[in-house]
Backbone bond lengths (Angstrom), bond angles and torsions (degrees), N, CA, C in turn:
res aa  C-N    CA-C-N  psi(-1)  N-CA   C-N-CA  omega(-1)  CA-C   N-CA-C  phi
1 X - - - 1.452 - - 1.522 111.26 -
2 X 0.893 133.17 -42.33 1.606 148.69 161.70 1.601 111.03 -35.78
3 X 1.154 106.71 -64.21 1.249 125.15 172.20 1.413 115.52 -55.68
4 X 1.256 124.73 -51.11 1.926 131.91 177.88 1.766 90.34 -70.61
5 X 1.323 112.25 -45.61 1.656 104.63 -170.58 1.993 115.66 -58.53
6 X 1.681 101.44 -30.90 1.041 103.73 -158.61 1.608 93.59 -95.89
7 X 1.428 121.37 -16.10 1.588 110.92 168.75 1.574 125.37 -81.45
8 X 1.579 96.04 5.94 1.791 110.17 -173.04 1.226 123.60 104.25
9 X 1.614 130.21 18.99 1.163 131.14 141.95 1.438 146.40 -38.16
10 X 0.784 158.90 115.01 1.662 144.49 179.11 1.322 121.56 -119.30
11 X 1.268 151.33 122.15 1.245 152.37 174.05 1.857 121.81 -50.08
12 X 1.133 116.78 84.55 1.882 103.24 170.21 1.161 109.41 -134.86
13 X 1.304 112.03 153.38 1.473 134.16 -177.64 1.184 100.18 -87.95
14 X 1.756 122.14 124.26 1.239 140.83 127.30 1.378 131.03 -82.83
15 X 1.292 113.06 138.78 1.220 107.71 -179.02 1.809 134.24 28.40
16 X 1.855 91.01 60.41 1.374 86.67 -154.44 1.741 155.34 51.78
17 X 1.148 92.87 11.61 1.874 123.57 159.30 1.103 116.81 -111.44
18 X 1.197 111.79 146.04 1.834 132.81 -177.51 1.690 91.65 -96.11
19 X 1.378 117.90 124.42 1.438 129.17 158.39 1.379 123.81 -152.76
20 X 1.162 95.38 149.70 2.108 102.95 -166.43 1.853 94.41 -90.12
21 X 1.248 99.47 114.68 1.051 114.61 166.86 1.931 106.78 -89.77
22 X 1.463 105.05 172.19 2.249 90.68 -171.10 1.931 76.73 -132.04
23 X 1.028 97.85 160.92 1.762 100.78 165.87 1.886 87.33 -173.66
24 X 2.022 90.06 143.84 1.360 76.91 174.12 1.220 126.01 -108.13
25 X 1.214 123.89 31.52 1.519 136.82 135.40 1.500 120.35 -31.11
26 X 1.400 107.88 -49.14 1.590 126.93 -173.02 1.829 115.50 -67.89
27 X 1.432 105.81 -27.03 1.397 104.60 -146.66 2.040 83.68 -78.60
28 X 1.569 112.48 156.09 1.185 128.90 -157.33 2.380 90.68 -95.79
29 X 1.032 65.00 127.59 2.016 78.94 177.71 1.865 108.39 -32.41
30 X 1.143 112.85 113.97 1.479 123.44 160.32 1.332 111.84 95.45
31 X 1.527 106.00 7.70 1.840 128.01 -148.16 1.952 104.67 -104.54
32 X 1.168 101.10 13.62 2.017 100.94 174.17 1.333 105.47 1.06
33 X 1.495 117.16 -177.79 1.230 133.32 139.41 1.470 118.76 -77.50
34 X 1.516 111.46 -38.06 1.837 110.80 -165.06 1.368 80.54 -60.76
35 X 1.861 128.06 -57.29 1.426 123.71 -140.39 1.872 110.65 -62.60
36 X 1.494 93.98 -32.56 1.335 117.36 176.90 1.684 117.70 -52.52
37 X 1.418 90.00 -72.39 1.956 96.85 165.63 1.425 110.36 -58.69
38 X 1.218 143.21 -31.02 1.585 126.51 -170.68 1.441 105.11 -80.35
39 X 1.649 121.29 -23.66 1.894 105.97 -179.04 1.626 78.94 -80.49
40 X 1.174 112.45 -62.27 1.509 96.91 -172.57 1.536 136.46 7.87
41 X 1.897 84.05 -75.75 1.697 99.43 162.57 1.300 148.06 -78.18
42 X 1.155 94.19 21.01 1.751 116.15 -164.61 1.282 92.99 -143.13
43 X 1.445 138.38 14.22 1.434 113.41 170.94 1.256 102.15 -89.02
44 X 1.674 115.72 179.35 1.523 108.55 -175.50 1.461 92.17 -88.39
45 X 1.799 120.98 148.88 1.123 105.86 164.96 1.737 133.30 -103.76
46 X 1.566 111.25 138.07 1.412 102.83 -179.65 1.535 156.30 -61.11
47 X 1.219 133.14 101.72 1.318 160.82 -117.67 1.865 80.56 -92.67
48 X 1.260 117.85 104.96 1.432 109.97 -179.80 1.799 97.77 -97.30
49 X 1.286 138.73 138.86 1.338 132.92 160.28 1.872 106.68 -118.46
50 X 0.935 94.10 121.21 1.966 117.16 175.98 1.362 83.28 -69.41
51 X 1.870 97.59 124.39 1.532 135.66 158.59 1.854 101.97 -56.67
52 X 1.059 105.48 112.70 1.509 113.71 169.64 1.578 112.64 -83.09
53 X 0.937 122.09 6.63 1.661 136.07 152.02 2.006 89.48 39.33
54 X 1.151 105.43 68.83 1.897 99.44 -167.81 1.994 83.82 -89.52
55 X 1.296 84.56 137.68 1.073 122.42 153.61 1.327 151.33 -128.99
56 X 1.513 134.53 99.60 1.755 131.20 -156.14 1.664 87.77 -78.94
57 X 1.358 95.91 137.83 1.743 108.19 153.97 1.559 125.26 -128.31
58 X 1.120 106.85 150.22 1.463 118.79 173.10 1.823 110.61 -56.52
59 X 0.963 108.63 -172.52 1.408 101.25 175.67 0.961 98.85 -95.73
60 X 1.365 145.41 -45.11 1.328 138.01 -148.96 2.005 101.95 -95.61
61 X 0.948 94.35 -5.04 1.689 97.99 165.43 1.588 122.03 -110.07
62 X 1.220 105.37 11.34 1.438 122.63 159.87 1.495 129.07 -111.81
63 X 1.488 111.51 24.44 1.536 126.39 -162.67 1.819 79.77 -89.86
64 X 1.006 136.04 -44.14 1.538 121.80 -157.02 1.599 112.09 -127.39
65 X 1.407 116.40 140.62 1.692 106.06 -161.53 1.812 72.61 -120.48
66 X 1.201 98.57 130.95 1.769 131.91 143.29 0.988 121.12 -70.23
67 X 1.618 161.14 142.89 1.256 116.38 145.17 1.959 84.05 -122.42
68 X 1.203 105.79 166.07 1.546 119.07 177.58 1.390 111.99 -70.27
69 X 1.598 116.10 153.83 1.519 119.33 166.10 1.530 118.14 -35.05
70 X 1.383 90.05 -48.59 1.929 91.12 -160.18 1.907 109.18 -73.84
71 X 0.948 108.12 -0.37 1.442 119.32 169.25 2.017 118.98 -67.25
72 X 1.137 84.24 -27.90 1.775 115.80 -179.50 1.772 94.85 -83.56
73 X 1.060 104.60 132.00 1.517 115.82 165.53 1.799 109.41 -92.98
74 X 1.562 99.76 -27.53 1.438 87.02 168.25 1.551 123.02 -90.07
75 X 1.482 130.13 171.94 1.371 157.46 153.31 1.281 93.95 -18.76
76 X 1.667 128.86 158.64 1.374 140.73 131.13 1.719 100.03 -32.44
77 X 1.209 105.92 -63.85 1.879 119.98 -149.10 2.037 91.65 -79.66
78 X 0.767 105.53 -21.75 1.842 101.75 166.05 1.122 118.09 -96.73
79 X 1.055 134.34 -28.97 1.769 128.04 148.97 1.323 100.05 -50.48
80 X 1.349 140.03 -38.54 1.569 118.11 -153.45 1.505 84.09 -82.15
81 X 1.602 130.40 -59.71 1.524 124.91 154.67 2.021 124.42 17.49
82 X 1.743 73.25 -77.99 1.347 100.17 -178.81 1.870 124.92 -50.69
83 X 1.489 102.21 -23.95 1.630 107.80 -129.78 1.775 71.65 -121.46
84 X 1.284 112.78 -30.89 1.612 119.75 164.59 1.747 119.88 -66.67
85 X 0.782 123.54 -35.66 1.760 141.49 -168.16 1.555 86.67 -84.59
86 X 1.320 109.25 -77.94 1.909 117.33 -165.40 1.665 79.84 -38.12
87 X 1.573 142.91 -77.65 1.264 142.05 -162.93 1.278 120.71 -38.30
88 X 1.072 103.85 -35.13 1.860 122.75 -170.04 1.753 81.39 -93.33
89 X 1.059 152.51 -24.19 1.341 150.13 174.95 1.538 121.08 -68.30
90 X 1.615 93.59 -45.89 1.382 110.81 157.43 1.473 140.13 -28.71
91 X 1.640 86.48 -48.73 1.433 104.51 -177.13 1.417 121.89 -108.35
92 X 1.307 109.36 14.27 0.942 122.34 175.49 1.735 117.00 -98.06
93 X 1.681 100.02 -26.51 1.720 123.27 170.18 1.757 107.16 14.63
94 X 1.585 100.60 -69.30 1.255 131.28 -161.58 1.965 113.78 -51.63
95 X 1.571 107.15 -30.23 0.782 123.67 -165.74 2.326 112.03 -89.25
96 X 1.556 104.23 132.74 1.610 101.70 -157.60 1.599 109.69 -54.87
97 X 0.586 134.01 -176.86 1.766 116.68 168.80 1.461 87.87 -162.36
98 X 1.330 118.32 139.60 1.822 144.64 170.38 1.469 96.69 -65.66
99 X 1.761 110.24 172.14 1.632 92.54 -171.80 1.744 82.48 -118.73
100 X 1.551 124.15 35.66 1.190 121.55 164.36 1.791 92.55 -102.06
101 X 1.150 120.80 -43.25 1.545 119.55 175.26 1.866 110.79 -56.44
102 X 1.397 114.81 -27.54 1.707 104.87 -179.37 1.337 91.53 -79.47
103 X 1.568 117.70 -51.67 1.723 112.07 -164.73 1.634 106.07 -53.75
104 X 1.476 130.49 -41.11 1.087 147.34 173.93 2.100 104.58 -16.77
105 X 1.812 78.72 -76.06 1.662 122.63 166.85 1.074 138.13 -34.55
106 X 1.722 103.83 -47.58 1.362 116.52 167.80 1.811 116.59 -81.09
107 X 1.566 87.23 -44.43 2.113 66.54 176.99 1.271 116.99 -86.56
108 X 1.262 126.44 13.07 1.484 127.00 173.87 1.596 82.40 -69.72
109 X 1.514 119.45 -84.96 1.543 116.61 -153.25 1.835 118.33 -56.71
110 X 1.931 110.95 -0.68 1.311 117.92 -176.74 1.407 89.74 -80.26
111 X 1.118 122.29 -48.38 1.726 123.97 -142.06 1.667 84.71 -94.50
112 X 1.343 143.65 29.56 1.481 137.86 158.57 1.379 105.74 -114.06
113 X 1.585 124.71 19.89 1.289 124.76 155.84 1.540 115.41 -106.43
114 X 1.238 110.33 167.56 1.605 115.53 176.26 1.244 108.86 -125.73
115 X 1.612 124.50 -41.42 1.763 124.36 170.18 1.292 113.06 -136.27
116 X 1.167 98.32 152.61 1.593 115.14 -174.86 1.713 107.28 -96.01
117 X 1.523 107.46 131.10 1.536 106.17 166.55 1.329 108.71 -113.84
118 X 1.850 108.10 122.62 1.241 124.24 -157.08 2.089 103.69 -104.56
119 X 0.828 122.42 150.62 1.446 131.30 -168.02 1.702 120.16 -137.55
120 X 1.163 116.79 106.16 1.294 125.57 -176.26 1.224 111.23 -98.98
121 X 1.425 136.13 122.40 1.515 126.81 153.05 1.191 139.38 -112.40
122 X 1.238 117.32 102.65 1.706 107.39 -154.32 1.829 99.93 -89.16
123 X 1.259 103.70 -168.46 1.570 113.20 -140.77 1.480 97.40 -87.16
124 X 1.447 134.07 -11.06 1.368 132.40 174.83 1.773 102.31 -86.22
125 X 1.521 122.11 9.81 1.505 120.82 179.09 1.549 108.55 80.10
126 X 1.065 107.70 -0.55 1.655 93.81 169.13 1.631 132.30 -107.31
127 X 1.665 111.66 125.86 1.302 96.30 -168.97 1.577 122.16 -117.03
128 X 0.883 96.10 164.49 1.738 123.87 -164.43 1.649 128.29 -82.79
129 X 1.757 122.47 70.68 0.976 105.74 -171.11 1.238 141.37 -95.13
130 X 1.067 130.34 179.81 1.847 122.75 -176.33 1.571 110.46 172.00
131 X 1.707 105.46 139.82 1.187 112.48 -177.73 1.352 114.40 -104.48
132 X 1.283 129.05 142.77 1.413 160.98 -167.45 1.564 115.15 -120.04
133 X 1.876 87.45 138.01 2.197 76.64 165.85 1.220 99.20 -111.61
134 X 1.330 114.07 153.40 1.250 122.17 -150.30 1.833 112.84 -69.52
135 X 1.278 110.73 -7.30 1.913 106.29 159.01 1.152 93.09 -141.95
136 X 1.761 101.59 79.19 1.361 112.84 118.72 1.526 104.23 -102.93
137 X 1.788 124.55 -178.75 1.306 110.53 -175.35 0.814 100.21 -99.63
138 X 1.724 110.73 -172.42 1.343 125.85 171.77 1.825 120.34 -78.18
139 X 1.331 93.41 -9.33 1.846 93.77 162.38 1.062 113.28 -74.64
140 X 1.317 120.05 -3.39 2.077 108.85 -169.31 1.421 101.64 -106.16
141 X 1.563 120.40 1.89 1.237 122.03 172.58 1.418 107.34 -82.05
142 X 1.432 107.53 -60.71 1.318 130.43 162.47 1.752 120.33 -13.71
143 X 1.850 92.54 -60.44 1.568 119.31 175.12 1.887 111.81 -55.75
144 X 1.717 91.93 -54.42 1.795 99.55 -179.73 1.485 91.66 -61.02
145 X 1.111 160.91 -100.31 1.050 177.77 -161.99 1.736 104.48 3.00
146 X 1.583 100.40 -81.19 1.236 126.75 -174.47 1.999 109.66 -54.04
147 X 1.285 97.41 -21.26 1.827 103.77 175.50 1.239 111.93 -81.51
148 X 1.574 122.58 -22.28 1.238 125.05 -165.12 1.744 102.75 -99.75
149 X 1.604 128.00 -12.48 0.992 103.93 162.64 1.713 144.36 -82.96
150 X 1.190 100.48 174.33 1.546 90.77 174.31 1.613 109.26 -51.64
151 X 1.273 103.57 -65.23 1.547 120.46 172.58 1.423 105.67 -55.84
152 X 1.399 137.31 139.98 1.119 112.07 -170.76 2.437 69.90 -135.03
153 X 0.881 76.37 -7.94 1.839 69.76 172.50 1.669 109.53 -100.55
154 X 0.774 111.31 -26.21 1.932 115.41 159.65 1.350 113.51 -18.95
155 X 1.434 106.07 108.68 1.626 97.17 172.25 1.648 105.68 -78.20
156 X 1.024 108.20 -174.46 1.738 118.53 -176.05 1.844 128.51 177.26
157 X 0.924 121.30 141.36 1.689 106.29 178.08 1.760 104.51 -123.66
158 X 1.333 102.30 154.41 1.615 99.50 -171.05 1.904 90.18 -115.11
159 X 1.185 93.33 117.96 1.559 101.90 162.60 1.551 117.99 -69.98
160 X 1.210 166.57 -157.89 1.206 170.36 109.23 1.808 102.11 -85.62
161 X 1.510 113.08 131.69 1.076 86.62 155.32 1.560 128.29 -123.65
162 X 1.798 102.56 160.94 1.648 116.70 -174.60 2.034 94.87 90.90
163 X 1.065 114.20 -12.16 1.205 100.96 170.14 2.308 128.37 -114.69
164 X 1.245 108.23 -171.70 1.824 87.76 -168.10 1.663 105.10 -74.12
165 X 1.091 121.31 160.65 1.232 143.90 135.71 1.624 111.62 3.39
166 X 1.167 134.12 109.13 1.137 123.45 173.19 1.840 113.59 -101.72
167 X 1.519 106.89 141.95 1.446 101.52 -165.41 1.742 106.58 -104.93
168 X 1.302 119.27 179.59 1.087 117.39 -167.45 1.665 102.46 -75.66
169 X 1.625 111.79 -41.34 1.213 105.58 172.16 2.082 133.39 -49.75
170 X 1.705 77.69 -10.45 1.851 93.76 -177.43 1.827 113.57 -81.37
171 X 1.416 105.35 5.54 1.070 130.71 177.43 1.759 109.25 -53.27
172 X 0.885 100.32 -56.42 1.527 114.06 -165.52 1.476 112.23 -90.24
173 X 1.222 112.51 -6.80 1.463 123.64 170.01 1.693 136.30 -70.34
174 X 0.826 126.47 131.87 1.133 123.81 -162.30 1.750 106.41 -73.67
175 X 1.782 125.10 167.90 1.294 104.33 -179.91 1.328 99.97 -79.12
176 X 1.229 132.99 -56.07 1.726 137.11 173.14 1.299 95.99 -23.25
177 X 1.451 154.41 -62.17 1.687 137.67 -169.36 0.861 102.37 -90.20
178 X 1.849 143.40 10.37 1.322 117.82 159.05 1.246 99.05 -111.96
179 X 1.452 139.50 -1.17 1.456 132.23 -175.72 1.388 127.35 53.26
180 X 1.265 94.44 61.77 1.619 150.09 -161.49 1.608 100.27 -100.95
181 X 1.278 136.65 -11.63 1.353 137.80 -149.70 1.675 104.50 -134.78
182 X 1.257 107.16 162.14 1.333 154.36 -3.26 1.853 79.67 -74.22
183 X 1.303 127.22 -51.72 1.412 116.73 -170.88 1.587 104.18 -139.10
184 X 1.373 94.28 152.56 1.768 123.70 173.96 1.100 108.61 -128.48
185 X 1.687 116.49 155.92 1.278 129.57 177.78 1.625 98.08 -118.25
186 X 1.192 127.90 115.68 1.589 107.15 165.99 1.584 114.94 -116.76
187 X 1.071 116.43 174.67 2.110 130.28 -154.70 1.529 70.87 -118.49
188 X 1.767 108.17 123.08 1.069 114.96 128.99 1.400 146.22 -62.09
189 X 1.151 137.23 104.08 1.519 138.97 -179.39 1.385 113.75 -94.35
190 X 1.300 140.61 136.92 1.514 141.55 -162.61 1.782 87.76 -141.00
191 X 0.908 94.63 110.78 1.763 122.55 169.43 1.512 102.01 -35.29
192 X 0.984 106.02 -49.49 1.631 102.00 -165.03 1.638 97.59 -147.39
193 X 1.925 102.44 125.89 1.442 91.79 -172.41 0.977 102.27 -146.60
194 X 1.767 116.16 142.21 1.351 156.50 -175.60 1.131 111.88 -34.87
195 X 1.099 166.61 101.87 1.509 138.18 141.10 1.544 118.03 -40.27
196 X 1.239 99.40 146.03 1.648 109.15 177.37 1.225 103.46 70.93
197 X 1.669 130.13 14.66 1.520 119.11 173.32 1.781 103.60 -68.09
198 X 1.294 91.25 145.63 1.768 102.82 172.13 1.089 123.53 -90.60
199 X 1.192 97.48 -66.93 1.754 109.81 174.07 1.641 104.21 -139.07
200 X 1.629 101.44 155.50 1.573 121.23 -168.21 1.375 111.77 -104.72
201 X 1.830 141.19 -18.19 0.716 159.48 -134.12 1.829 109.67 -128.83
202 X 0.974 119.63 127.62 1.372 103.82 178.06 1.515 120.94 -52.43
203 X 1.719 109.58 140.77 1.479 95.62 -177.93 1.867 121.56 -82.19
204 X 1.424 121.00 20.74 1.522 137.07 163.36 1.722 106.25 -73.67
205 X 1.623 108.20 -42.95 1.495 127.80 -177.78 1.214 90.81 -65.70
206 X 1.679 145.00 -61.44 1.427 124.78 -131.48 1.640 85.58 -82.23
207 X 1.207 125.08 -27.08 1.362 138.83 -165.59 1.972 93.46 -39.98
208 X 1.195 110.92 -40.90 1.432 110.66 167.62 1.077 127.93 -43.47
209 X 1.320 129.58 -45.65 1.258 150.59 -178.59 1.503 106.71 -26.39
210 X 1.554 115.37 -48.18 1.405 126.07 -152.02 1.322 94.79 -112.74
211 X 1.462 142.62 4.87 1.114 128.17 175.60 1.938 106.62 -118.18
212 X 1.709 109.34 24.01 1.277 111.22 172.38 1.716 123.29 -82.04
């Protein structure tokens, strides 16, 4: 917006719409378009990294997943849309449906998320949370994962559970093409394991525990 403002854009409502009108009255002294587009392309660009907002839970504070508005790509007032249609879908149950009409169905309600909240529980009952946008891959779970243990050289595999087998080639996949979203639970597995291990998680992480 800076950029359209500073090449001579202006913001006005027509007919109840917001649109950038350009006039070159507007444009700011010495401020072109070429001069405009060339810092443009030469600025450095900014490296955004999504807050993984980690959170350890007990088991019994992991019985119910919330997830926040802003997780929704749609409106308050298009979820209600949404939450109306699935209802009217409801009642429709009865009716045959093609499996180009479910696929139709299913990525309509995939592509109305923006991040995935992913859930680890390893074998002492404590689990492991963190938010994701939905293509990043499944190695960066892998990656969050492996930082948060004690062992941070620990091999390990994350099962999903109630869903298939994930393969090594699923590595590189995004969660949106493995249907990974809005949330997963996965079983920690540790390749090779300790007796008498206590906890798997750094003890700075469990430090969470007590501030839920």
């Amino acid at each position: 917006m800076e950029f359209l403002k500073a090449a001579g854009f202006i913001e006005q409502d027509l007919d109840n719409e917001t649109f950038l009108i350009w006039s070159s009255d507007n444009i700011e002294n010495g401020l072109d378009l070429p001069t405009l587009l060339d810092c443009l392309k030469n600025a450095e660009p900014l490296q955004l990294e999504l807050d993984r907002n980690i959170q350890v839970l007990m088991p019994s504070q992991a019985r119910r997943v919330q997830l926040p508005p802003d997780f929704f790509r749609l409106t308050p007032e298009e979820l209600k849309r949404e939450q109306k249609m699935k209802t009217e879908a409801l009642e429709q149950a009865q009716v045959l449906k093609t499996k180009a009409m479910r696929e139709r169905e299913e990525q309509r309600i995939l592509n109305s998320y923006k991040y995935a909240l992913i859930r680890v529980k390893f074998p002492d009952g404590i689990y492991l949370q963190g938010t994701f946008h939905v293509h990043e891959k499944l190695v960066d779970i892998y990656e969050f994962v492996q930082s948060c243990l004690q062992d941070e050289s620990s091999e390990f595999n994350l099962i999903p559970i109630g869903g298939a087998k994930l393969q090594e080639e699923d590595l590189q996949k995004s969660l949106y093409d493995l249907r990974l979203i809005p949330t997963v639970v996965f079983l920690y597995h540790k390749n090779t394991e300790i007796q008498g291990e206590a906890h798997y998680i750094k003890e700075e992480l469990l430090l969470l525990i007590q501030n839920m």
